[in-house]
C-alpha positions in Angstrom: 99.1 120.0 94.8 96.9 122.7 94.7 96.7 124.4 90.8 94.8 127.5 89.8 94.7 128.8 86.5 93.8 132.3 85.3 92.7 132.8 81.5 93.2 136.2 81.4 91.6 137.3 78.2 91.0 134.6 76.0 87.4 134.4 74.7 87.7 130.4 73.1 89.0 127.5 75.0 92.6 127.7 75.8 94.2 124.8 74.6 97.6 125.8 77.0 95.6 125.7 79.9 93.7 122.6 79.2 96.6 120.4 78.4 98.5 121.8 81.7 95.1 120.7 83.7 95.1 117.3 82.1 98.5 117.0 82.9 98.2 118.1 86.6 95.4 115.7 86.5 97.1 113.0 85.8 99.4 113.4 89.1 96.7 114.1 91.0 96.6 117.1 91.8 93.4 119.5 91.8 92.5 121.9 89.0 90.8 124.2 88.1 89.6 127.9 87.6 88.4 129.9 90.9 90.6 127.7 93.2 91.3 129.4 96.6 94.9 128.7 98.3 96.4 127.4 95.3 100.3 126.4 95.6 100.8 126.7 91.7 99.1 129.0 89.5 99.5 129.2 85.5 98.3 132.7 84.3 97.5 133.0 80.6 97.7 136.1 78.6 96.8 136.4 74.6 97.1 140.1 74.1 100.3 142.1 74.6 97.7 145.1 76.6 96.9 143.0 78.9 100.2 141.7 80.0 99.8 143.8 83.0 96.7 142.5 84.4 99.1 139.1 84.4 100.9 139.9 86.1 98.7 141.8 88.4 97.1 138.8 89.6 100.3 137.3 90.2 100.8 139.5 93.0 97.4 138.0 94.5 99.4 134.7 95.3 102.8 135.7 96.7 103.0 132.2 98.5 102.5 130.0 95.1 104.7 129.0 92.1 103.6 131.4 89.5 103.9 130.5 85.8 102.9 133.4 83.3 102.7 132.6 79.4 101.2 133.4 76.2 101.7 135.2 73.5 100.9 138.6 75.3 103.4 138.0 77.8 106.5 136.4 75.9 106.1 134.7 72.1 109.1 132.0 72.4 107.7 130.6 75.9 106.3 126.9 75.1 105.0 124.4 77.3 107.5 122.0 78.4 107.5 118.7 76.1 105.5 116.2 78.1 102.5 118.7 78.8 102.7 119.5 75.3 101.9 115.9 73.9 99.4 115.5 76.5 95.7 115.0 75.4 93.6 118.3 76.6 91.3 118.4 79.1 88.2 118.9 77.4 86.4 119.4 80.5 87.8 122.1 81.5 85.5 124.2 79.1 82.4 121.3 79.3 80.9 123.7 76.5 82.5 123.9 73.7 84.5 120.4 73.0 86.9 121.5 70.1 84.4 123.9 68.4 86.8 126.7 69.1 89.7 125.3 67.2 87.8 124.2 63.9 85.6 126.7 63.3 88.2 129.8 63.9 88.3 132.4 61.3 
């Protein structure tokens, strides 16, 4: 399988989307941001304003699986369990390791 995801507006690391890559990872599939012909995508969206840009983009892919969270788009949405324990893909964001979550403000 073929898996895109979209950070929409995040300007740290998102940890959703690097667990949901690990994940995907493990079963093999390809990840990653800026992937063409995708057959899943996973859009993320912090900030209720730009919850239409979301969903926007989702139009971009009518033939994939979309998947559209975060806490601009819907606050009770969670990752299903077993992506949720998962260990995130740190290289996803080669950058910044875990900076973003221990030095927020």
């Amino acid at each position: 399988m073929i898996v895109l995801l979209v950070d929409v507006d995040s300007k740290i690391s998102n940890l959703a989307l690097m667990k949901i890559s690990a994940y995907h990872k493990l079963l093999g599939d390809t990840v990653g941001f800026g992937i063409e012909n995708p057959d899943k995508v996973y859009i993320s969206c912090i900030f209720k304003k730009n919850a239409g840009q979301a969903k926007g983009i989702a139009r971009y892919y009518p033939d994939a699986e979309i998947d559209i969270g975060g806490s601009g788009v819907d606050l009770k949405k969670q990752l299903p369990n077993e992506i949720e324990m998962i260990k995130p893909d740190y290289d996803l964001y080669p950058s910044t390791y875990s900076q973003d979550y221990t030095t927020r403000g």
